[in-house]
N, C-alpha and C positions, 0 to 999 in steps of 0.2 A: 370722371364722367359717369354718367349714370344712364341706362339704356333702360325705356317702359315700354311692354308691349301690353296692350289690351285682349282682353277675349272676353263674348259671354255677350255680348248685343244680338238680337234677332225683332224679329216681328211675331208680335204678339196683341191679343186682345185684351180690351181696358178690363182689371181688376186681377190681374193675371200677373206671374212675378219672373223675374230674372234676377242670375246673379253675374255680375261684369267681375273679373280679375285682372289685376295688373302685375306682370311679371318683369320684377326688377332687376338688372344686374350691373356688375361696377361697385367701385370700390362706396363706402362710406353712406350705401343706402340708408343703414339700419338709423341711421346720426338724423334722419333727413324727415319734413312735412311731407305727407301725400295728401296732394287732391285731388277731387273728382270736379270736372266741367261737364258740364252741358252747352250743346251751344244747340237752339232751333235754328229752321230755318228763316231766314231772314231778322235773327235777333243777334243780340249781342252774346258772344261768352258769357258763362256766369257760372259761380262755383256754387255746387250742389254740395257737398262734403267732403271733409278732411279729417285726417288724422295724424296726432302727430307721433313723433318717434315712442314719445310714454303711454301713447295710449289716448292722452285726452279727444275729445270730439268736434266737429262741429257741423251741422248741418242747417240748411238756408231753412226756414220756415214753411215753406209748400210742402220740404218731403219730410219733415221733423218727425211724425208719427207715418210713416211707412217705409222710409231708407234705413239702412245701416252700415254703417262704416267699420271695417276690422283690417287687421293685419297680422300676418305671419312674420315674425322678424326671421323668423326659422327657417320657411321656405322664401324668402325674397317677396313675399305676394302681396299686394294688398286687394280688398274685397269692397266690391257695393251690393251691397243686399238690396232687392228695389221688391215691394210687395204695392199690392194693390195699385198699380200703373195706371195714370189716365193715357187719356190722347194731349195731354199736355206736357208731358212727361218724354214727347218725342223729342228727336235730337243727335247727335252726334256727340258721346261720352269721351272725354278726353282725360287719361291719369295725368296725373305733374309731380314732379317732385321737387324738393327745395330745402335749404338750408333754412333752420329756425324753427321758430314755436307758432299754435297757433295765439292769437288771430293772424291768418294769412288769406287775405280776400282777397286779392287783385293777382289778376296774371301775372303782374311785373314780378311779384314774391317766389316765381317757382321756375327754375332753372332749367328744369328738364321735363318731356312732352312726349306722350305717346303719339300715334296719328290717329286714334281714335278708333270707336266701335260705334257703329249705328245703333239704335233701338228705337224701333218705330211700333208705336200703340194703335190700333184704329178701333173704332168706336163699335 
């Protein structure tokens, strides 16, 4: 079992930065894909970035040049760096974690779920 708790969502104005943490614990984290959701309101989930156990990356194309994805395998953490924020950028951020490598795009790939952190941009 693997327990994610979020932190690090607030309200903020467009261009403006946050960083969201996921604090992981349970056995075989370190073995395991983390990713980041967004979900807006009224859309579908959708994965924003991930990272896998070695480090590799992946981030969706909207935040490619202002997200960052990192991890402490040290402190259990994993990190979303979010700079220059729109108001499109709102949503409810959800970490996951999962067994495998990336490409890991779809929900079904990630095992375990934080309850999310808000982060709302307004214009």
């Amino acid at each position: 079992q693997v327990q994610l708790v979020e932190s690090g969502g607030g309200l903020v104005q467009a261009g403006a930065s946050l960083r969201l943490s996921c604090a992981a614990s349970g056995r075989s984290y370190i073995s395991y894909t983390m990713g980041w959701f967004r979900q807006a309101p009224g859309k579908e989930r959708e994965l924003v970035a991930a990272i896998s156990w070695g480090g590799r990356t992946y981030r969706t194309d909207s935040v490619k040049d202002r997200f960052t994805v990192s991890r402490d395998n040290v402190k259990n953490t994993g990190y979303l760096q979010m700079n220059s924020l729109k108001p499109e950028d709102t949503g409810v951020y959800y970490c996951a974690a999962g067994p495998g490598e990336l490409p890991m795009l779809q929900q079904g790939n990630y095992a375990y779920w934080g309850r999310g952190t808000q982060v709302t941009v307004s214009s």
